[in-house]
N, C-alpha and C positions, 0 to 999 in steps of 0.2 A: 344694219347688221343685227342679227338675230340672236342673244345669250343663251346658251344653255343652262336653265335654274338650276344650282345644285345647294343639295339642302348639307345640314350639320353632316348627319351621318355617311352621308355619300362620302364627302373630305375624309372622314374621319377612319373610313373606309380605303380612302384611297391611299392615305399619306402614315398609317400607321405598319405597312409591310415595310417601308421607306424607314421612318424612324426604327425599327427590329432592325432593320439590317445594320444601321450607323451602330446601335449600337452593339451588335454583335463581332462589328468590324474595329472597334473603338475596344471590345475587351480583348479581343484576338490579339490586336498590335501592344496594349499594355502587356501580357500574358509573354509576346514575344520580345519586348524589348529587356523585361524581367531576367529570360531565359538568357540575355545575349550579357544582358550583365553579369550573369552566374560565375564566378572563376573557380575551378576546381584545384585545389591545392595538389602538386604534385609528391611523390612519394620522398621525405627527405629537403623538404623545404618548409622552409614558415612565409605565409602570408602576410604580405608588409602594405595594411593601407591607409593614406594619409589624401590631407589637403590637395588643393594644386597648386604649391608652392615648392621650393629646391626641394630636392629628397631629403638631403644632409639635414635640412632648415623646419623642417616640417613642425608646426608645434605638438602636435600630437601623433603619435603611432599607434594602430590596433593590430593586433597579432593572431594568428590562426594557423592552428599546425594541422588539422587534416579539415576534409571532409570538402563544401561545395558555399563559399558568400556573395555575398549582393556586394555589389560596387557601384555606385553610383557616378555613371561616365560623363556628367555635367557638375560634379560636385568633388569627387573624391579621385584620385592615380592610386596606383597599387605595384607591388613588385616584389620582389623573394628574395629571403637569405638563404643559404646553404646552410642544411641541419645535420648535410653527409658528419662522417669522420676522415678526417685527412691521415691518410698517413706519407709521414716524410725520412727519408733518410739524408743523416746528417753524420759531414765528419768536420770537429772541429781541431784545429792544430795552434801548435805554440800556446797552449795553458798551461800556465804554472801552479807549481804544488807549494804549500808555506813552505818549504824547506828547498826552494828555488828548483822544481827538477820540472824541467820541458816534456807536457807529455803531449799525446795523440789522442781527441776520445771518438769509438765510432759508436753510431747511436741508429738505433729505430724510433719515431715518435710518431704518435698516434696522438689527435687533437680535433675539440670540433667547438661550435658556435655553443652559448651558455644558452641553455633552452627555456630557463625563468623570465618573468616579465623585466626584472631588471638588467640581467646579464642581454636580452633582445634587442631590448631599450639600447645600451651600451653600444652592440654591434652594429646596430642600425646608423646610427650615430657615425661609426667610424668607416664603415665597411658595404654598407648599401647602395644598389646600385654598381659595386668596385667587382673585377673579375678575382677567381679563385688566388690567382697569383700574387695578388696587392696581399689578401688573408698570410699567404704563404710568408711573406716578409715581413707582414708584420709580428707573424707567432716566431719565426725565427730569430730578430729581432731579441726581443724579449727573452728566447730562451737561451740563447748563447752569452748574455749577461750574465743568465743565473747561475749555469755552468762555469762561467768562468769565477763568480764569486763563492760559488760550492767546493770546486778544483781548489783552489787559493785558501783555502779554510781546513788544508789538511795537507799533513803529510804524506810522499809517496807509496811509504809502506801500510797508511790508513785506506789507500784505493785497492792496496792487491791483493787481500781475505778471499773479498765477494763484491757484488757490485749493486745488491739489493737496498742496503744503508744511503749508500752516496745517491742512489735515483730517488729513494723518498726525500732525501731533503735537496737534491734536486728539482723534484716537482714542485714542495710547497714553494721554493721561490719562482720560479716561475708560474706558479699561478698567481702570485702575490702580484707579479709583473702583469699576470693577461689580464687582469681582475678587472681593470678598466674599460679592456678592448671587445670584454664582450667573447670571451675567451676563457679555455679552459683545457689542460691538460688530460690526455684519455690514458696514455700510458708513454711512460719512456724505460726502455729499454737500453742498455750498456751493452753493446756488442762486444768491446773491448776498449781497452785502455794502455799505451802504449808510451813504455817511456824513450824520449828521446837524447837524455844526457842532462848533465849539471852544468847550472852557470856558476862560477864563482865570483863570489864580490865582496870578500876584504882577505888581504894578505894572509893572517890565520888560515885561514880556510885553503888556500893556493897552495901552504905551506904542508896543509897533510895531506893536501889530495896528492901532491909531489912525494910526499914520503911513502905514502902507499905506492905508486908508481915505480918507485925505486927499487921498494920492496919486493914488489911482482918481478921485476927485471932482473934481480938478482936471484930472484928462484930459476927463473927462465935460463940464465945464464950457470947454472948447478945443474939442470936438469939436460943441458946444452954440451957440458963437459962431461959427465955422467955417460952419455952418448958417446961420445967420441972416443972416451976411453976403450969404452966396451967393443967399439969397432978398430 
């Protein structure tokens, strides 16, 4: 068998279009596997990316409210809170006023996710990973407490001026309440407020709501003869 002699340069000749190509194929695939990492934050959401451990569990979280990040898909998971604004209507019944009167309150509320690294921090925490509706109950939660502890803190003739008073110190407590969740009030609105009657609960009290009842009866009963005569 006969070799064919080949010197340095011939090799060097032969196997150097060989290595260009690896490694033009070798930046191509880094370049693309970069691109496929890429996650572009959608419009109204925060980028939520951590370890590969529970979501809830994660010891760290990094956050990113627009724009296009690297994620590293051997190393790091990712996933979104909701940065919309919710809005919810609510009606809540049976609150009582300090002066025991059963009212009705209807309400518009508008609420969304704390957008600071701490309030994100918070929601991640609670709400990551969870669909709109777990958020829902949990702000509602919270806010029908504070209402009920705002309602309870006044009298029923301190609800019926206006309704601007009783929703700001409405609000501050229930943000007092969301302040953990990663939560925050955007506006609440009082549609209205509806009374539904007195409770009575001690004998005094039975005693004049009865004398005023008597009272009215016997006008009714003037106003009833007053009548009859004239016909």
């Amino acid at each position: 068998m006969f070799l064919i002699p080949v010197d340095d340069n011939h090799y060097l000749f032969v196997m150097l279009p060989i290595v260009i190509i690896l490694i033009i194929f070798l930046i191509i695939t880094i370049i693309a596997i970069y691109y496929q990492s890429l996650v572009t934050i959608p419009p109204e959401k925060a980028l939520v990316i951590y370890g590969k451990e529970e979501p809830k569990k994660a010891l760290k979280y990094k956050f990113f409210l627009k724009g296009r990040k690297y994620v590293s898909r051997f190393t790091q998971s990712y996933g979104f809170l909701p940065l919309k604004v919710f809005t919810q209507g609510l009606v809540l019944k049976d609150l009582w006023t300090k002066d025991q009167n059963r009212v009705v309150l209807y309400t518009t509320l508008k609420f969304q996710l704390r957008t600071d690294q701490d309030g994100l921090e918070r929601a991640a925490r609670n709400f990551f990973k969870e669909d709109d509706e777990i958020i829902r109950k949990a702000f509602e939660a919270k806010v029908t407490e504070a209402a009920i502890a705002t309602i309870k803190a006044h009298d029923l003739k301190d609800l019926e001026p206006g309704y601007d008073a009783i929703s700001k110190e409405w609000t501050k407590l229930a943000d007092d309440g969301l302040f953990p969740l990663g939560l925050v009030t955007h506006t609440i609105h009082i549609r209205d407020i509806q009374s539904k009657g007195v409770v009575v609960t001690d004998l005094p009290t039975m005693k004049s709501h009865l004398k005023d009842l008597k009272s009215e009866l016997a006008q009714l009963e003037d106003k009833l003869s007053t009548i009859e005569k004239s016909e």
